[in-house]
Each structure stands twice: as structure tokens, then as C-alpha cells.
C-alpha positions, -999 to +999 in steps of 0.1 A: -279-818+478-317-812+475-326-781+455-354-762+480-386-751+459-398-715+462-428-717+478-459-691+461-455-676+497-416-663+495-424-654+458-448-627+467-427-618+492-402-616+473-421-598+448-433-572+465-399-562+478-386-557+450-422-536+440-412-516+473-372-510+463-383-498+424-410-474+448-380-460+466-363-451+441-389-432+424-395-411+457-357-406+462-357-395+425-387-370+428-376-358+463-339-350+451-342-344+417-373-331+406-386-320+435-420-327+420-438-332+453-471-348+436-452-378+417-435-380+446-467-386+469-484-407+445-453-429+449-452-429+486-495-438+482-484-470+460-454-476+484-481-477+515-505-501+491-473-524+488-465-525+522-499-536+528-493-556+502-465-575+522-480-575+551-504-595+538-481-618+524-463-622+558-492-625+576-483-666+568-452-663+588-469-643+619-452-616+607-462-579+616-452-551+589-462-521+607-438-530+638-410-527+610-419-495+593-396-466+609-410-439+581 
């Protein structure tokens, strides 16, 4: 079987997912548990850069992020 190469493309992608999950976790975690509501919007600012980040690294695939985002 041939082994498929991961293309720069997917890598970013893949990349920036993972950016976006850590993200998440840091808002859930300032949201529930500290209820610091400045960290918490400075993460949700670097969550919207990566999602504009991924967007861009879609845009390859004639994907649209912002049809995705539900919040």
C-alpha cells in the first residue's frame, strides 16, 4: 500500500485546529473556573485570529470558515 504524504496544505490545517482546541480550552477554563472575563476575551481575540487563520488555509479547498462558525 502507498503511504499518502501530508501535503503543507492539511499540515496547517491541521495545525491550526489543534491551535483552536488548546484556545477552547483556555476560554472554557477562564469562563468556568476563574471567571476571569479579560483572559477569557483575549483568548476568544486569539481564537477569532485562528479562525482566520484556517480560513485562510481552506481557502485551497473552496472552503468557507465563517458558514461553519455557530458562536
Amino acid at each position: 500500500m502507498e503511504k499518502e504524504i501530508i501535503s503543507d496544505y492539511d499540515l496547517k490545517v491541521l495545525e491550526v485546529l489543534k491551535q483552536i482546541e488548546k484556545l477552547n480550552q483556555m476560554i472554557d477554563f477562564h469562563t468556568t473556573s476563574t471567571g476571569d472575563d479579560l483572559s477569557r476575551e483575549q483568548y476568544e481575540f486569539l481564537k477569532e485570529r485562528a479562525v482566520a487563520e484556517l480560513q485562510e488555509a481552506l481557502s485551497i479547498y473552496k472552503i468557507e470558515v465563517h458558514a461553519m462558525i455557530a458562536a
